[in-house]
C-alpha positions as CSV (number, residue, x, y, z in Angstrom):
1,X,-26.4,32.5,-41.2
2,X,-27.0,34.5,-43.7
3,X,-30.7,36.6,-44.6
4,X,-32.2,36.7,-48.5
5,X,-35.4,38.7,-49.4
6,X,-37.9,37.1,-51.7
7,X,-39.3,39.0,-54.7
8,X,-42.6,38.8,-52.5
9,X,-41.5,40.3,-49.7
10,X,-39.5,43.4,-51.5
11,X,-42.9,44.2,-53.6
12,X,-44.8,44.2,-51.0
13,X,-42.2,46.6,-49.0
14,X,-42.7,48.5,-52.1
15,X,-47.0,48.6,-51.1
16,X,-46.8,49.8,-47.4
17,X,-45.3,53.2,-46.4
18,X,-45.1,52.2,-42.8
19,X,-41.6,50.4,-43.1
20,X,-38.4,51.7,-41.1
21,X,-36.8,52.1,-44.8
22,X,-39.5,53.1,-47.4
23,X,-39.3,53.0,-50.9
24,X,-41.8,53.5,-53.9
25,X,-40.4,51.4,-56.3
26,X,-38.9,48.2,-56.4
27,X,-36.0,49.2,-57.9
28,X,-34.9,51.0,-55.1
29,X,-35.5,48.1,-52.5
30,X,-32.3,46.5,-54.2
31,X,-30.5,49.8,-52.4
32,X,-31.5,49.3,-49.0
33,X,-31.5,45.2,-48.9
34,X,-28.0,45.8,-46.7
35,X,-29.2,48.6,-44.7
36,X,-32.4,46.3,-43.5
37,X,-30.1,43.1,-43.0
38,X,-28.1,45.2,-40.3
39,X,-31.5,47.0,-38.7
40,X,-32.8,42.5,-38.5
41,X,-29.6,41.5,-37.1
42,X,-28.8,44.7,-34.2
43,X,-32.4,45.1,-33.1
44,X,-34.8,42.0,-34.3
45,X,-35.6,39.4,-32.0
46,X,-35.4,35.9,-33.7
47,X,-37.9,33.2,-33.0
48,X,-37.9,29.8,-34.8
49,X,-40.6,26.9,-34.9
50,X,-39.6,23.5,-36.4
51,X,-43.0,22.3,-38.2
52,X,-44.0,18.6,-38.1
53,X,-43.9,18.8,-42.3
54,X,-39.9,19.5,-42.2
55,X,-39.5,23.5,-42.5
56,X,-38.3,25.4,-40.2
57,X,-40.3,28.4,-39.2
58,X,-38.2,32.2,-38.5
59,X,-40.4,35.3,-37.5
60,X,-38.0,38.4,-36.9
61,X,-39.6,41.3,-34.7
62,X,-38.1,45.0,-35.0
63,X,-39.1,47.7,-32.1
64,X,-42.2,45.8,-32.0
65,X,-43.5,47.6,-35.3
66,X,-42.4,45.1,-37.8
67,X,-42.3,41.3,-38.0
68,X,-40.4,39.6,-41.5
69,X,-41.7,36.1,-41.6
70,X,-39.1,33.5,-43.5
71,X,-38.0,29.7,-43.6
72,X,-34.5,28.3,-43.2
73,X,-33.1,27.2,-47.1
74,X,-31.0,23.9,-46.2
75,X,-28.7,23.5,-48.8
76,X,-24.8,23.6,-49.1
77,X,-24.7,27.1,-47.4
78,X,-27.6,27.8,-45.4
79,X,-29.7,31.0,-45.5
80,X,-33.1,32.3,-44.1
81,X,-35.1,33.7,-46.9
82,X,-37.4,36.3,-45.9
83,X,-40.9,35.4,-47.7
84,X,-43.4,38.0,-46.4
85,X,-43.7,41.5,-43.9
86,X,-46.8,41.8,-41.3
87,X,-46.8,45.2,-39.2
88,X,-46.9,44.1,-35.4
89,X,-50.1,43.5,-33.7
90,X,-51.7,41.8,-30.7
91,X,-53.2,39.5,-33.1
92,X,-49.9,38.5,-34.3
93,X,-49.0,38.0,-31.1
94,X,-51.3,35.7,-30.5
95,X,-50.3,33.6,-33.2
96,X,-46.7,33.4,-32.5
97,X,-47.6,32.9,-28.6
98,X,-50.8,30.6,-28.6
99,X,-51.4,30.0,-24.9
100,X,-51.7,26.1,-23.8
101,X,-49.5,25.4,-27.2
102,X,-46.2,25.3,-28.4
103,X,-44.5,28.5,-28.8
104,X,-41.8,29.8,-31.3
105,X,-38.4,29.5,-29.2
106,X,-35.7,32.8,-29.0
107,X,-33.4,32.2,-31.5
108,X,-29.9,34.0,-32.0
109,X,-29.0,34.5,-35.1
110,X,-25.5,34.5,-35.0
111,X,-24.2,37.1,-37.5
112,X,-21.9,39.8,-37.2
113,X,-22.5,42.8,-38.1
């Protein structure tokens, strides 16, 4: 499956300096788009939600520092497109792992890198 970055979540890469690959202008996020593809695929952990309204939920942690929230695009040649960047926190956590609720299952992503 392949991984797509919305223009959200690259300006908003370009707003916090506490990213594994900074950059301080958008222009430059085009650049390291491959580098942060192969950083989500060797060292995220996948989770995925199916929602009751039809989309299907991905949260990608990295080194638990770094979670890229995205959807699954069903069309002809599926993709995830990465919509928005949270750092990690506890509170975080506790959205993604609600106790006494259904939790976002482990989910390999199956791309090689």
């Amino acid at each position: 499956m392949e991984i797509e970055f919305s223009h959200h979540s690259m300006e908003r890469k370009t707003q916090r300096n506490d990213y594994f690959l900074p950059s301080t202008k958008y222009i430059d996020n085009k650049k390291i788009i491959p580098n942060l593809k192969n950083i989500m695929i060797r060292k995220g952990t996948w989770y995925k939600k199916d929602d009751l309204d039809g989309l299907t939920r991905y949260y990608c942690i990295v080194n638990n520092l770094e979670v890229y929230c995205g959807i699954l695009i069903d069309s002809y040649d599926p993709y995830i497109l990465i919509t928005t960047y949270y750092p990690y926190s506890s509170k975080l956590k506790r959205r993604l792992f609600p106790r006494g609720k259904e939790n976002y299952e482990r989910f390999d992503i199956g791309v090689k890198v």
